[in-house]
N, C-alpha and C positions, 0 to 999 in steps of 0.2 A: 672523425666520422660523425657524421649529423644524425641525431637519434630522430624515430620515426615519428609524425606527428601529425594530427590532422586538423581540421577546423572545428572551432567552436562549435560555427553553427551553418548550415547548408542549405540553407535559407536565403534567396532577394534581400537584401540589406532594405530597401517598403514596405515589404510585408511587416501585418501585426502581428505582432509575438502576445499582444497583454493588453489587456484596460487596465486603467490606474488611473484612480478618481475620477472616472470617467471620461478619459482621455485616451486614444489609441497610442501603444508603447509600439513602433518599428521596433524591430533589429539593430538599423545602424543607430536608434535611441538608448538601445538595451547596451549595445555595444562602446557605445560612448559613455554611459553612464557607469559602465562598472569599471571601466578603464580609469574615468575620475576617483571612482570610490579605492581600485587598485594603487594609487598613489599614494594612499595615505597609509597602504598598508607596508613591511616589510618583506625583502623576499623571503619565498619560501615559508611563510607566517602557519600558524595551524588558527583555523578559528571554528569556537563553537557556533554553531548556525540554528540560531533559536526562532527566527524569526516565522509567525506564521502569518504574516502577509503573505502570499504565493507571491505578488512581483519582487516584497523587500526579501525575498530567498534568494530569487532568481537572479535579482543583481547581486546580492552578496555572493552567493555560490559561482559566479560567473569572476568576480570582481578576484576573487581567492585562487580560482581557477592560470588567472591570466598572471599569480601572480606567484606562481608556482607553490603557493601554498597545500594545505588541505580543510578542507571540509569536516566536520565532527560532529554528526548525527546523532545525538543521545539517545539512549532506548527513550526517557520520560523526559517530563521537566521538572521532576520535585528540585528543591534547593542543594537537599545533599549530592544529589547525582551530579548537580551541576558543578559545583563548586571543587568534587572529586575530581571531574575531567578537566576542569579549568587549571588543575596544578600539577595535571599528572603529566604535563610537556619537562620538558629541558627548561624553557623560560613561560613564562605567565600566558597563558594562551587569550588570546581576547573574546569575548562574547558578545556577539551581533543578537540584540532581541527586539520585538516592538512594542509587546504588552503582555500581561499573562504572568510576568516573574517580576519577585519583588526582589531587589536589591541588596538593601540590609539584611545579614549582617554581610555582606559579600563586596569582594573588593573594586570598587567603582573605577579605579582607576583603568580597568581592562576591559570594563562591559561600554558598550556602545548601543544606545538607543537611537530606534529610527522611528522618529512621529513619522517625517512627509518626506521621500525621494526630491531630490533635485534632480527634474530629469534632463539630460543635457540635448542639445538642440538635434538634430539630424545634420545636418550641416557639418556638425563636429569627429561622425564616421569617416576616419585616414583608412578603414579595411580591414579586412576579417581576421583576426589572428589566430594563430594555430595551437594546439593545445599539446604538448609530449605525449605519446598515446599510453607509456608505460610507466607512468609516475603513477605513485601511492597517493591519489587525488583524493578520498573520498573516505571517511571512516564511518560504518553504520553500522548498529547492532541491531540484532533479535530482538524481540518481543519480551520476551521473558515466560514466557506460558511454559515453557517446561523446565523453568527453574533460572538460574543466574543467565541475563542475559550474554550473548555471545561477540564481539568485536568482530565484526568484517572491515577489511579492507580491500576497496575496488581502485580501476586504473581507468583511464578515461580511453583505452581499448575495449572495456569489459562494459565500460557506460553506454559510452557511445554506440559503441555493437549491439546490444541490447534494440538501444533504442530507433534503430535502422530498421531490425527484422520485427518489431511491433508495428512500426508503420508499416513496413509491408506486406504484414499480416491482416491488417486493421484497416487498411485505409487503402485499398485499393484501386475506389474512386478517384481518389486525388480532394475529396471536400474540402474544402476550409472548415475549420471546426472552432467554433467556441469553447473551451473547455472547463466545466464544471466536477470542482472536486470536495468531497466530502473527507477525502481522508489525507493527513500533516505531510508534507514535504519530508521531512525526519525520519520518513518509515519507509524500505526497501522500494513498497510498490507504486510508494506513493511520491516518491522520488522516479522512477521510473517513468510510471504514466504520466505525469504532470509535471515535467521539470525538464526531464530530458527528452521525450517523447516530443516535445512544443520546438526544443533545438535542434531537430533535426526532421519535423513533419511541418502539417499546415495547421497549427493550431495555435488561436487567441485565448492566453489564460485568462481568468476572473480570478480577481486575486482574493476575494473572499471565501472559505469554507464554511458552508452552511452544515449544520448538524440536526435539526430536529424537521421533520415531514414539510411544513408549512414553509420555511426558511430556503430548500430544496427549490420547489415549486415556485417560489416565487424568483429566488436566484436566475433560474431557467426559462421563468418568462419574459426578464427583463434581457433577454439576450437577443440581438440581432439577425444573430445567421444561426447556423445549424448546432444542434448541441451535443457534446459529448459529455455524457454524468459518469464519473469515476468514482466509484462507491465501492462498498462492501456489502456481504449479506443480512448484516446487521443494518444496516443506514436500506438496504432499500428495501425489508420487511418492514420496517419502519414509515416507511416509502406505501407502501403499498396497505400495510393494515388501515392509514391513514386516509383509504378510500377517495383521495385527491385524483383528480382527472389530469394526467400530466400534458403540459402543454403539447402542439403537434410541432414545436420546436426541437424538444429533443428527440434527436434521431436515431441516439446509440446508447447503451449504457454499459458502461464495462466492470466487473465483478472480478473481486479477487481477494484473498486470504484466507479463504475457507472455504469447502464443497458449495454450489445454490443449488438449495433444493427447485424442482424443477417447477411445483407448484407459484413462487414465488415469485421465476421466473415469466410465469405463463399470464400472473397476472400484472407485473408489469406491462407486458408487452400489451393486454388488454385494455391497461388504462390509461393506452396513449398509441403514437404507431412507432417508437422505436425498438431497435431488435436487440437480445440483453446476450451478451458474449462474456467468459468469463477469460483469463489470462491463468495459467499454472503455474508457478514456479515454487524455488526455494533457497535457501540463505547463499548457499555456496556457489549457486548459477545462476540465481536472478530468476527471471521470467524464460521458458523454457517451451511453453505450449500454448495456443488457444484453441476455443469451440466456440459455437453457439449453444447455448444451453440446453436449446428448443429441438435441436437436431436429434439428440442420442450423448449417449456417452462417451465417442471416441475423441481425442486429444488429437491437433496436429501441431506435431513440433515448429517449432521457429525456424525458417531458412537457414539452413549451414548448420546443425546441428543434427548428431547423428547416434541411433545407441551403439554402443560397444557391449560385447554380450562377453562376461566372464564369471568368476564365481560371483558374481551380483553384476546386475544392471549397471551398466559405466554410461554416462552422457557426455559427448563429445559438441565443443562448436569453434567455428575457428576465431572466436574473439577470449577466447576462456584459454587460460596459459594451459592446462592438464584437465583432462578429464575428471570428472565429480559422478563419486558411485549418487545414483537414485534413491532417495533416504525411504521413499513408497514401495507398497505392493502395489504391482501392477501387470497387464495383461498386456503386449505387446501385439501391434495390428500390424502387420506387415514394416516396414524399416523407417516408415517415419510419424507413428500411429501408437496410443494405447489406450486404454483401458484406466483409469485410477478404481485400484481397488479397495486400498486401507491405507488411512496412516503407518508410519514403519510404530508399533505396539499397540497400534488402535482396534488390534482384533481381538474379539469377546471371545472365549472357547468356554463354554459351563456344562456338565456332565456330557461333553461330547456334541455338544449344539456351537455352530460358531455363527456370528454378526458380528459386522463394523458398528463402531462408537458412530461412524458418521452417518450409517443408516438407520441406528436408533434413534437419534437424535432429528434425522429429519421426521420421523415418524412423530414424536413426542411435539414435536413445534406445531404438527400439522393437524395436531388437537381444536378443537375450536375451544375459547374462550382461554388459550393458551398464547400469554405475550411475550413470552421471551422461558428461555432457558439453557443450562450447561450442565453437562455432564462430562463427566470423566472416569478413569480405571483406576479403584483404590491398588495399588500394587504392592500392598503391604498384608493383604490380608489376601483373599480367594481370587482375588482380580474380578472383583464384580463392580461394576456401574454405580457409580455414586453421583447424587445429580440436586440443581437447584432448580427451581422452578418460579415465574412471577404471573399469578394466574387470580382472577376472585372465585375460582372454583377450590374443592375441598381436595390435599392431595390426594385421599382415597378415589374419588373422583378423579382425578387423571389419572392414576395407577388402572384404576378399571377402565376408562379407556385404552390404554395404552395397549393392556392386558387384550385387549379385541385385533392390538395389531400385531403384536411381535408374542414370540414365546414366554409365556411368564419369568422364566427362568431369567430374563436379561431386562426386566423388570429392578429400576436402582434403588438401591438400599444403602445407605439413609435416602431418604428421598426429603427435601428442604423446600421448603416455602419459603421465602425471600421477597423485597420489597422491590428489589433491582437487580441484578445479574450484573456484578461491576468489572466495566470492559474499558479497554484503554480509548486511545481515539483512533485503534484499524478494527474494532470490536471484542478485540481477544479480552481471556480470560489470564491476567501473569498467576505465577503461583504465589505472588504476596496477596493480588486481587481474594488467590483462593481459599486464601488461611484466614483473610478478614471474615469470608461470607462462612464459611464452615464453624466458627464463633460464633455468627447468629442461626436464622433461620427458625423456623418451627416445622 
């Protein structure tokens, strides 16, 4: 019996998939080249996928793909982490990077460095190949923000599906899109929107990730046709306190791993003409809903996705093997609508008063002279808000502002001044990050 399988990618074998070095990458370029690069590998191989080229990912992960291997998404890149997954196979698993990690002491003979793709000619596309839809493709973890990160494993039913109802979610139009991303391949969403989103919609990746306001901006000007910016709310406060006029290239921005506060959003949208959408999801389903930010607060699920109401919230879709309970509180709008109302333990309760973490927190950013900050619920002591803050103001001075918006009571204690707020690269806070800053501060 023939197991079920689909294509790679559902794309014209013409079409741009990618610039690379300033050269438009086709499909059947993309397709030829990782076919080459699949040669060299073994079947069924696992490799760690370090690379933060976006196209040296995109061939690799393709190349691994066709070659019945998997993919292995590290939460970080420190050395230990690496070095840990590199041996926790049956045999030496090999490590694909292009810069960023150093080598020594670590064993050279399984890492593989890619200065410059060889990319192979158009000419060289024999035709699309088909990928097993229920193979253990893909290995990514969590973040780490609420302690030891967590191992996922996805199947290229669960990817691919994903990435079908985003476009159809998103891209209505039918654009061709340029795609600019701020946040690493390696990370659920960022895998998603920019990786698998491009093999199966109309979008030319840039294989650079820009990080700080200026680099953004200028990324986006040098682009051709229309722009899609895949950020966070971190990268596009950053984005926006940086009072840059964003070019009328980009057209869309899309937001995801944390609430955007709507001010944020509003001024994005002001200091350019694209419209800022955020995407919902979580570890065990992926991407699950979008909005526009600007609209209200209701969520609309992804096509084919459906809730199941039992003693908790159950989410159903038909690319996902079993239903995944809803790890949120939330408010359900009619059967394919809601509401996000708290993180699942992110609600404050202090002498009978309750608030979310995530409404305080927009409250406290929305401080002026306020550049950044995190808070969180110490759960070891009354459950009150503990919080950093990176601001030239006094933190008595932001407490009494603060103190003008929300009830004193949810007012965080210790309250830290800090020089950075240290965030990985989706912006989160891990809780190694948390135990470094809780050691400083004043």
């Amino acid at each position: 019996m023939t197991e079920p399988s689909t294509l790679l990618c559902t794309r014209p074998p013409d079409d741009v998939i990618a610039h690379y070095h300033g050269q438009p990458l086709t499909i059947a370029g993309l397709v030829a080249t990782a076919e080459s690069l699949a040669a060299t590998l073994e079947p069924g191989c696992d490799v760690i996928n370090l690379c933060g080229n976006r196209v040296h990912f995109l061939v690799v992960f393709c190349a691994v793909l066709l070659r019945g291997g998997k993919n292995i998404l590290p939460p970080n890149r420190q050395p230990g982490t690496i070095v840990e997954l590199a041996s926790a196979g049956q045999s030496p698993r090999l490590v694909f990077f292009d810069k960023g990690i150093e080598l020594d002491p670590m064993d050279s003979q399984h890492w593989r460095r890619l200065e410059r793709l060889d990319i192979a000619d158009d000419a060289a596309f024999t035709g699309m190949p088909c990928i097993p839809l229920d193979h253990s493709l893909v290995e990514v973890y969590t973040s780490g923000s609420t302690g030891v990160p967590k191992k996922l494993v996805k199947t290229w039913r669960i990817l691919a599906g994903t990435g079908e109802k985003l476009c159809a979610a998103l891209d209505s139009d039918n654009t061709c899109w340029d795609l600019v991303a701020t946040v690493p391949c390696q990370h659920m969403y960022g895998l998603e929107a920019s990786v698998i989103m491009p093999l199966r919609g109309r979008f030319a990746i840039i294989e650079h990730t820009p990080f700080y306001p200026e680099d953004v901006v200028e990324q986006v000007a040098q682009c051709e046709r229309p722009v899609r910016l895949v950020t966070t709310p971190v990268h596009l406060r950053a984005v926006v306190q940086s009072h840059a006029r964003l070019p009328d290239s980009l057209q869309q921005v899309i937001s995801a791993t944390a609430p955007l506060a709507e001010p944020i959003a509003r001024a994005a949208e002001e200091a350019g003409v694209a419209k800022v959408y955020e995407i919902f999801g979580f570890s065990e389903a992926g991407s699950v809903a979008t909005r526009r930010t600007l609209t209200g607060p209701t969520w609309q699920l992804l096509r084919g996705f459906r809730f199941l109401r039992e003693d908790k919230v159950m989410l159903y879709a038909d690319h996902l093997p079993k239903a995944e309970p809803f790890p949120d509180e939330l408010e359900l709008v009619g059967d394919s609508q809601f509401r996000f109302l708290a993180r699942a333990g992110d609600h404050l309760n202090i002498g009978g008063k309750r608030m979310s973490l995530a409404d305080l927190s927009a409250k406290l950013l929305a401080i002026p002279g306020v550049v950044d900050a995190h808070l969180y619920i110490d759960k070891q002591g009354e459950a009150r808000p503990v919080g950093f803050v990176v601001t030239e103001l006094s933190v008595r001075d932001v407490l009494h502002a603060l103190s003008h918006r929300v009830d004193p009571v949810f007012l965080p204690r210790p309250f830290k001044k800090v020089p950075q707020i240290m965030r990985n690269a989706t912006g989160k806070v891990t809780a190694a990050e948390l135990a470094t800053m809780l050691m400083g501060g004043s």
